[in-house]
N, C-alpha and C positions, 0 to 999 in steps of 0.2 A: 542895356541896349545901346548897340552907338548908333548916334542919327549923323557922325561924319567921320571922316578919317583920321579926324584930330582930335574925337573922343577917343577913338580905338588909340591913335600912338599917346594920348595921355595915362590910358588903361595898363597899358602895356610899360609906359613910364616909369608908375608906378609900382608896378610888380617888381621890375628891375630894380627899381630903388630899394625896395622891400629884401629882394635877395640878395643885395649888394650888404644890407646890415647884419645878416644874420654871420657872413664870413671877412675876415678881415687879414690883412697880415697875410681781265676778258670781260668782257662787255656782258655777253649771256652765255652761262655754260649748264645746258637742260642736260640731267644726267636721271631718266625716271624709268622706271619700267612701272606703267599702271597696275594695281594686284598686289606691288609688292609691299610689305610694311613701312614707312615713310615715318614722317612726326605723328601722325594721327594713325592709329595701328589698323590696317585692311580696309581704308577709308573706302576703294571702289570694290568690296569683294561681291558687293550682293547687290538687290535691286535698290536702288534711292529712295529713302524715305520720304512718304507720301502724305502715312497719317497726320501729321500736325499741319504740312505745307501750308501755309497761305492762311492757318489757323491766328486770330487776334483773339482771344479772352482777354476778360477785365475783371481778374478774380484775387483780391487779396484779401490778407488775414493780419491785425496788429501793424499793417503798416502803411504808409501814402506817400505818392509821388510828389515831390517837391521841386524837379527840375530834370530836364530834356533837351535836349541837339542830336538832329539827328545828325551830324557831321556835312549839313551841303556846302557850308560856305564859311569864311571867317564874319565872325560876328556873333549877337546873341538870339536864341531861340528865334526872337521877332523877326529878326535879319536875316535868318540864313538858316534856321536849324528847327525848321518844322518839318513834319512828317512827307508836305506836301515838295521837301525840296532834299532830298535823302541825297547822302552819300553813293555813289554806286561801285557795289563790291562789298567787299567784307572788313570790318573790325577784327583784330584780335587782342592781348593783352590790356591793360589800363594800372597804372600806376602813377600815386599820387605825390606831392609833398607840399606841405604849408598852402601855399596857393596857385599852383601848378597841376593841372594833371595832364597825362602825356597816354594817349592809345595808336598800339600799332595799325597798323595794315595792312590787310594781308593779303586785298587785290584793291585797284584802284581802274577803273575804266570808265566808258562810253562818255556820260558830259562832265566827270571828278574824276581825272586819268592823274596819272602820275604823282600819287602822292603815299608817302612810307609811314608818317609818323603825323597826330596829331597831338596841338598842344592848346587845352584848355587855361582859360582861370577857374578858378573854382573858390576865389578868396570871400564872394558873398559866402561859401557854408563853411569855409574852414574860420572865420571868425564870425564867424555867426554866433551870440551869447547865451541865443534859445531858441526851439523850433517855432515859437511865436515869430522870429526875424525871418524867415526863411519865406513869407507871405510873396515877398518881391523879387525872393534869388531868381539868379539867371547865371545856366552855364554859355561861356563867350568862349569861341573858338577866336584866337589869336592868332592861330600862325601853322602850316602845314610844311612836312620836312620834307622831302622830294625821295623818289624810286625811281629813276630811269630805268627799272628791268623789268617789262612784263612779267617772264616766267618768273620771279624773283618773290618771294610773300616774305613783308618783316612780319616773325610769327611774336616774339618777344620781345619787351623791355621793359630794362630797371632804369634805375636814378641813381646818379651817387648821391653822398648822403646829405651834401649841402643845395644838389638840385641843381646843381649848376652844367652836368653833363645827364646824357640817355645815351643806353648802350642797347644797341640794336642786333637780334642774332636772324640772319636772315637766311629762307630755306627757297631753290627752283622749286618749289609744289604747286604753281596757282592750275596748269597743265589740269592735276589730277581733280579741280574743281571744277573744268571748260572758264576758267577767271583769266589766263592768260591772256594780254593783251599788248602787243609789241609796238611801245611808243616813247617818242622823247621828247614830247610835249609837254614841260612840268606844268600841273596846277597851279593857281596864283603865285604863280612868281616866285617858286620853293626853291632851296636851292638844293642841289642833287645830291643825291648818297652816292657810291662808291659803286664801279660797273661789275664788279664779281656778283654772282649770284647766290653762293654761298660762304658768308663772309659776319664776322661779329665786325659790328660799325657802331665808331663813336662819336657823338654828335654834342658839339656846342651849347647850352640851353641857357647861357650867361642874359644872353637878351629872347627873351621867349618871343617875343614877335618875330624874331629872325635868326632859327636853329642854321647852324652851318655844321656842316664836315669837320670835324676832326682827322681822323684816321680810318682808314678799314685794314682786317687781318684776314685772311683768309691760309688755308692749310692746304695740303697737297690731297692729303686725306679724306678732305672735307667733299666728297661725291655730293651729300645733301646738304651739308652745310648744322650750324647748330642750333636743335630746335628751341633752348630758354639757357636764359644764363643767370647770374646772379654775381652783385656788387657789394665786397664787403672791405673791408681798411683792417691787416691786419701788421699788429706791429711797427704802424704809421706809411704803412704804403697801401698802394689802392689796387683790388685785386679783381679778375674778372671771373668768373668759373663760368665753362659753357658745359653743357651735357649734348651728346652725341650716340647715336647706336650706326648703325644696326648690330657688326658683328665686332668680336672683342678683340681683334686687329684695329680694328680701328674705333668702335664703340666706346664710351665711358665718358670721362672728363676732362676736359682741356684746360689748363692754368695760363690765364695772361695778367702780368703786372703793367698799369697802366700807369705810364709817366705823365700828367696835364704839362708842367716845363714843356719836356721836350713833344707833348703830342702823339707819343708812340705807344702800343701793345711791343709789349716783348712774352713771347710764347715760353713761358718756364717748367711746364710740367703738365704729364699724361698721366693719370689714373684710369683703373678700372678693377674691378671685385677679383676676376681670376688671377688677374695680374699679382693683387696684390698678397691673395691666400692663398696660391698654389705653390705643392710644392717643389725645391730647386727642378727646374729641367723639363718640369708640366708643361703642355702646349698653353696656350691661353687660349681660352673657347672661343669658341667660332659657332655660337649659337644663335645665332642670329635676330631676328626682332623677339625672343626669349627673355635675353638679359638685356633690353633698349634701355638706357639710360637715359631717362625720362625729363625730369624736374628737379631742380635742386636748391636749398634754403640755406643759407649762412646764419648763426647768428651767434655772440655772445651768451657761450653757454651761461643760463640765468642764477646759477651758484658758483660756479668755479670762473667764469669771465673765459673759459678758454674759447677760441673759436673752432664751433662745429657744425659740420654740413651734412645736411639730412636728403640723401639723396634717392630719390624714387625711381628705383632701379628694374621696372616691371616686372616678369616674373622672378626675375633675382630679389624680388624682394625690396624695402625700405632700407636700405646701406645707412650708417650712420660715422661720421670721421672728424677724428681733429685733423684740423685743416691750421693748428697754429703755426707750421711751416708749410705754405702751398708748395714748396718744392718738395715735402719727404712729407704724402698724407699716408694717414696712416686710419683704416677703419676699427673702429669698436665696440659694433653693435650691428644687430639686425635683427630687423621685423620683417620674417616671413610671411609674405600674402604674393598672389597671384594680382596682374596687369597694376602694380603699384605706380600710379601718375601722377601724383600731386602728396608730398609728404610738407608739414610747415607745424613748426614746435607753436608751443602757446608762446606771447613772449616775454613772459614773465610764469614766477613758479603760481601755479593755483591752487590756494588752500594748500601752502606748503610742498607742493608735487612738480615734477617736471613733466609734462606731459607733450604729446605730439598729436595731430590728427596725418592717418595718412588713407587716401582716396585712391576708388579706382575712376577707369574710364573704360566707358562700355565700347566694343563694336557691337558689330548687328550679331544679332543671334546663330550666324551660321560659322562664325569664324573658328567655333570647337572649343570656347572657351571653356573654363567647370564654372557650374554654375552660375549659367548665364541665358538661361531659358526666358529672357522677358524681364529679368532685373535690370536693373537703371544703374548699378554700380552703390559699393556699400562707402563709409567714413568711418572708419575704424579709429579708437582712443584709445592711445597707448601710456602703457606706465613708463616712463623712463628714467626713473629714480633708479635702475639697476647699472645705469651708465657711470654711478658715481663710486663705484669701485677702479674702474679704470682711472677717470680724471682726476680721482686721489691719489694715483700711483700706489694702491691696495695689488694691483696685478696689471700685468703688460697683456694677458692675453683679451680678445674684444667679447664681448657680452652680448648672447641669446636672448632676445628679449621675447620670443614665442611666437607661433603661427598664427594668424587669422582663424575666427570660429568658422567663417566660412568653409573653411578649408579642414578644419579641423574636426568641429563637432559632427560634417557630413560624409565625414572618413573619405574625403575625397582627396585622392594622390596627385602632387601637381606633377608637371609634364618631367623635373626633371627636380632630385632633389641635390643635386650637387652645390646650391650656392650654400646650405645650409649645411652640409655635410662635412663642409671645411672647420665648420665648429667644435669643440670638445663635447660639449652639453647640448642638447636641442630638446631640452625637457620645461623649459621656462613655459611662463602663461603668464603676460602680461597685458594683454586687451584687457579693457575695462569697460567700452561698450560698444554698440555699432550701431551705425542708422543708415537707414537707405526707402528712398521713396516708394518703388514698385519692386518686391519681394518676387516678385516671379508672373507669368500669366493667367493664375488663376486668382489673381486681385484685380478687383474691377476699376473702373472709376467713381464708379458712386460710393466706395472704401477710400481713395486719396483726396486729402485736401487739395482744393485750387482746382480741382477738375471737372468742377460741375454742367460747365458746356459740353465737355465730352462725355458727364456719364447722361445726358436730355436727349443725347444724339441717337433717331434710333437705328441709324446705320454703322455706328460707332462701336468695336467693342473692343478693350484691350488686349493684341496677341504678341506683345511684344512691343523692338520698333526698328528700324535699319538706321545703319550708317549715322550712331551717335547721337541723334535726334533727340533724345529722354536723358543721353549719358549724363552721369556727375561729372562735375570739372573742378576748376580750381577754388580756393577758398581764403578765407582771413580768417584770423582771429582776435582779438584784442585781449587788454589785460585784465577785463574783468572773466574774460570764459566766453563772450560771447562769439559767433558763430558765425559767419556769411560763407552761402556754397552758389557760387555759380553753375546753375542747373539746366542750361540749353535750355530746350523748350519749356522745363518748367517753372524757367524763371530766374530770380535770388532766392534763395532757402534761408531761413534766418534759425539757429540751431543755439543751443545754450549749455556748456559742461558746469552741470551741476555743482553743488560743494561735497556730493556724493559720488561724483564722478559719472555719472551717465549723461549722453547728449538726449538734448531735450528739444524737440520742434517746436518751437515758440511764433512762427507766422511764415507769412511769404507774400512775396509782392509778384505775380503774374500777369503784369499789363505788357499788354502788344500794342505797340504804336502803329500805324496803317502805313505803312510805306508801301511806294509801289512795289508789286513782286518782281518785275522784271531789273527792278534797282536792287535786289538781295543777290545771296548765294544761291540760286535755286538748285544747283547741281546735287548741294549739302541740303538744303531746305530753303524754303522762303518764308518758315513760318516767324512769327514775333509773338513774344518776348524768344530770344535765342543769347543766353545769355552764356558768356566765355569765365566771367569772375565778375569778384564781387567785394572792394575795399573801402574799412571804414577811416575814417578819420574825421575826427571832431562830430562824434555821433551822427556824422551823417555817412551813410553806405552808397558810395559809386560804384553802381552798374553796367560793366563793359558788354553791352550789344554788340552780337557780332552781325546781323541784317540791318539795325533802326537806330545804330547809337548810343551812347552812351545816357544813362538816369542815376539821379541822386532823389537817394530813398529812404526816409526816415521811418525808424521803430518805436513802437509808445516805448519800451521797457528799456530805448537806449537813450540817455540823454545828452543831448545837445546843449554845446558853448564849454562843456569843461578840458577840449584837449587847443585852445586856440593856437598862433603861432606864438613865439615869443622872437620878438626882434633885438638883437644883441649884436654890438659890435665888440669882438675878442682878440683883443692882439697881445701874443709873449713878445716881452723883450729880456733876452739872456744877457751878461756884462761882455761875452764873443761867442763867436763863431770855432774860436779854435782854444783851445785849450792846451794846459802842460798837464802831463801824468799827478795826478792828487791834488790837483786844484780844486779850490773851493769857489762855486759859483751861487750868484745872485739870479734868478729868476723873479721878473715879475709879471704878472697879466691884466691889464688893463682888463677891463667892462666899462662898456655902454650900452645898458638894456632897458627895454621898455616897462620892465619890472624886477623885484628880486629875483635873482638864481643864485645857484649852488656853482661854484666853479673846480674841477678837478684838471689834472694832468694826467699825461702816459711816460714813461721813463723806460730803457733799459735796465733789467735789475741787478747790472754791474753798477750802476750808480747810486752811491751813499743818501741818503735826505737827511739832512741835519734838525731832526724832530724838536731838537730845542731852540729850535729861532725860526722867526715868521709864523706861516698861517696855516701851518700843517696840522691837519683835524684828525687822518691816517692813513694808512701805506698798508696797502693790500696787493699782493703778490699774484701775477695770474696763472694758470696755470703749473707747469714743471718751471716756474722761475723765470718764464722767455721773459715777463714784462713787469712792473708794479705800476700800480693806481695810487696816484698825492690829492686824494682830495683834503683839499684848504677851508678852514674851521667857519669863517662868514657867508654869509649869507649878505649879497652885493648887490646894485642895483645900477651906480656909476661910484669907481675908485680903484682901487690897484692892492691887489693882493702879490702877496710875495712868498719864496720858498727858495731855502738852500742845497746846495746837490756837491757833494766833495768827488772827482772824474775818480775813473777808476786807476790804477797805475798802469797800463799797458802801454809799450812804447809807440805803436801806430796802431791805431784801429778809428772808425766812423761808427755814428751812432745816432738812430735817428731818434728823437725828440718826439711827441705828443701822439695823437692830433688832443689839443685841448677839447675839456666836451663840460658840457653845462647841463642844469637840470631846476625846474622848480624845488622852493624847498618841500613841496608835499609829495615829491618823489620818493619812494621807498627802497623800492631795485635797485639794488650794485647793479647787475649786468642787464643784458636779455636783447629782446630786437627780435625782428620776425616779418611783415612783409611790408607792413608800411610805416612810414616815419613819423612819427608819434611823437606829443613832450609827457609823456606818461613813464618816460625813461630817459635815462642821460642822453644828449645829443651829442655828435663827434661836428666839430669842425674842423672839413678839410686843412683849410688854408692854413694852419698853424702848425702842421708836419714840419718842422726844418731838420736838418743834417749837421751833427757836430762832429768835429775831427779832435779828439784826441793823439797827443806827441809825447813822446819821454821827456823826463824832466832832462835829461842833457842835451837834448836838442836846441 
């Protein structure tokens, strides 16, 4: 709680101090026709959901609230973040790191106008050592980023990896909610995003009490702008991927390489599916909200280290791509299923397997979907251990990885089967299980957990629901298997993939907090709990409210205190910057950390390691050769590890160096990653990317 403003800047102090160790070294341009598919697929087609509106249940199972804001004010829950003093407008995304967490906004009005991006603490749970400490947590609103564009919703954002930037993909939709609201009034003192309406926007977060501007990009192309994006480091530079539909002129995925030095996005590349399978001379489809390229996941494939993006490409399907050069992606793999929204690998292998969960999202019943008479949208588990014939270079061509039972076992034909047809094989079957809340209209409520105020109700009876209200949404996973689905009205869903591989519904937390309905989305719903997603970190699960705000939510079966942060200060120092052709170089790496870690490198794998001197433990090659991994034999806490590297002999060429990345020693994964920044896996520290220039030795 702060009781002054000099508790708050000491709170705030200290955060920065905290993220300062871990690294070292057109105004409005509305472009909408209402009806038509947008970010949220046929959001106005039908009448506005009613059943749940205004509905609070307080129905959980295995798990309890442990903390609450509803976003009115900076400050903690006491000050500013009770129900009685809400946000007005809507929440979207929530994503975390160490002691930070950051949720969008995706409308901001009446007495909370002008605000794009919120930035919590959240260090009471992320070093919290067991859910015994959690008696006293308190989520503190910090600091609010500004939207000067009414029609404008930030529907997205990620982190980079050290936390120190949010990259924002902003969509003109708030219109299609009645959220519009045309003002330039910023909230406390925020300072402004960027006047395009659809536009990926990079935001400062070095001092979290006071996000600033970076840069914003926007595109010619960009009519609605990009609905999610994703940050990934490949090859020692920092990448943005946006996903875009409607049609495939202009649909699919955008590549920006982001410079921090210089502050800029540089636009390097356009994918998309038809583009990339058709053959010489094919039009590229023009299918419109069909193949909407939805969501998309980066991560260090968790055996070969290559980088691969799992893109959820709607009815195109789960696309799957090395993405190790953003400029020539190339796809190799896909999971057939209908309105694919949300696809995210485990991020690590389980019980040996590489696995993926990919999710639908429902509209209302009318929009002619298959199989969508009253179902809530399924979470298909897929095998994707058939993707390592590719990433071994066993064969160039990409890998079928099988349809949805949905779709499959009810001999039902989806609208077009062209995305799959570009394959040699489409005989695979690799689903391994599905779950889904409401199977259809003729399951009641008094059949689903968490719904027992609706099955007492007796005017109540399940027919369905409109305009995404029940829909699945996005999800986590961690490295044991476990589960979290952001379920709108029905909450977080807490789900478990077995070591037999089936998902298992293990609880759910269904609390509505009472905000006033006139402070929600009511266009969309005003009910509570309306939950967008749902990330763990350090055993504790934060709940992105899209009406009431954000809750941190603990599970019996998940335990809390073992992922805390680790505080490290990492600096390389090379003998130069520049180099002659076959010189032999001295690397060393300082550490300053709060405890033992594992220290490794990233190298070019033009560059020699002289394995018989220094602290070289081994040299693991990623991928087709782009890169090698030097992880160094100790196990360090404060001192200096070292390692030799002989340049390659080319007469002029640049090459970039690291990023260094660190790990506890009870780390087991070489690779992996997935949606939130975890020490259950190697960490990448930006700040130690440098640039070396190799010269001929006659130079």
């Amino acid at each position: 709680m702060f009781k002054s403003d000099t508790d708050r800047c000491e709170r705030i102090a200290m955060i920065t101090r905290r993220s300062a160790l871990k690294v070292a070294g057109g105004a409005i341009g509305l472009s909408l026709v209402v009806g038509s598919a947008t970010g949220h697929k046929y959001t106005t087609d039908g009448p506005l959901g009613e059943q749940f509106d205004g509905n609070r249940p307080q129905s959980t199972a295995g798990t309890e609230i442990v903390g609450y804001h509803s976003g009115g004010g900076i400050g903690s829950e006491a000050i500013s973040g009770s129900p009685g003093d809400p946000h007005w407008g809507a929440f979207t995304e929530l994503r975390v790191h160490d002691d930070i967490a950051v949720q969008s906004v995706f409308s901001s009005r009446g007495e909370t106008p002008g605000r794009g991006m919120m930035v919590l603490d959240i260090g009471d749970y992320s070093r919290a050592t067991s859910s015994a400490t959690l008696d006293t947590a308190s989520l503190t609103v910090l600091s609010y980023y500004g939207n000067d564009n009414g029609a404008s919703a930030c529907m997205d954002v990620k982190l980079s990896d050290d936390g120190k930037y949010a990259f924002i993909s902003k969509q003109p939709l708030t219109a299609l909610f009645d959220e519009a609201e045309l003002h330039f009034d910023i909230d406390d003192d925020a300072d402004s995003g960027g006047g395009d309406g659809a536009a990926l926007e990079v935001v400062d977060l070095s001092d979290p009490g006071n996000p600033e501007l970076v840069t914003q990009s926007s595109l010619s192309i960009w009519a609605l702008g990009p609905h999610n994006a994703w940050y990934h480091q490949i090859a020692g530079e920092e990448y943005v991927f946006t996903v875009h539909g409607e049609d495939g002129l202009t649909g699919g995925i955008n590549v920006f390489r982001f410079d921090r030095d210089l502050s800029t996005l540089e636009h390097v590349n356009w994918w998309n599916f038809s583009a990339e399978l058709a053959q010489p001379e094919t039009e590229i489809d023009t299918a419109g909200g069909e193949y909407y390229a939805h969501d998309i996941v980066v991560q260090d494939d968790p055996r070969f280290g290559t980088p691969v993006a799992y893109l959820a490409n709607w009815d195109a399907g789960t696309r799957v791509l090395d993405v190790s050069d953003p400029t020539d992606i190339e796809e190799i793999g896909l999971f057939e299923m209908e309105r694919s929204h949300h696809t995210v690998p485990a991020p690590t292998l389980l019980n040996g397997k590489r696995v993926f969960i990919a999710g639908h999202e429902n509209p209302s019943g009318g929009a002619g979907w298959v199989r969508n008479e009253g179902e809530s949208g399924h979470y298909y588990l897929v095998d994707a251990d058939p993707l390592d014939s590719v990433l071994s270079d066993d064969t160039d061509e990409p890998v079928y990885l099988g349809i949805s039972s949905t779709i499959h076992d009810d001999g039902v034909v989806p609208g077009t089967r062209e995305p799959s047809e570009m394959y040699d094989d489409v005989s695979a079957t690799t689903e391994l299980d599905h779950w889904i809340l409401f199977e259809d209209v003729t399951q009641t409520f008094d059949e689903t957990p968490g719904f027992e105020q609706e099955a007492t109700a007796d005017d109540w009876e399940y027919e369905g629901f409109d305009d995404f209200n029940l829909s699945s949404h996005n999800i986590d996973i961690d490295h044991q298997g476990f589960v979290t689905v952001g379920h709108y009205h029905a909450g977080t869903r807490f789900l478990q993939i077995t070591d037999g591989f089936s998902l298992e519904s293990i609880g759910y937390s269904r609390v509505g907090e009472d905000v006033p309905e006139e402070s929600t989305m009511m266009a969309l719903t005003s009910g509570t709990p309306f939950h967008w997603c749902a990330v763990m970190r350090n055993g504790v699960t934060f709940a992105g409210g899209i009406n009431a705000g954000p809750q941190a939510i603990v599970h019996d079966d998940i335990t809390v205190g073992e992922d805390t942060p680790v505080d490290a200060t990492i600096e390389r120092e090379a003998d130069a910057s520049l180099f002659t052709a076959g010189q032999t170089s001295q690397v060393k790496i300082h550490v300053d950390a709060d405890e033992p870690v594992r220290i490794r490198d990233r190298l070019p794998a033009a560059w020699v390691v002289e394995e018989e001197h220094g602290d070289v433990a081994s040299i693991d090659t990623i991928g087709d050769g782009f890169r090698q991994v030097i992880t160094l034999d100790e196990t360090i806490e404060e001192g200096t590890l070292r390692y030799y590297v002989t340049v390659p002999e080319n007469l002029l060429e640049t090459f970039t160096i690291g990023p260094v990345e660190f790990a506890r020693p009870t780390v087991t994964s070489t690779y992996g990653g997935g949606i939130s920044t975890n020490n259950y896996l190697w960490r990448k520290v930006n700040a130690e990317t440098v640039t070396k220039t190799v010269v001929g030795a006659s130079l």
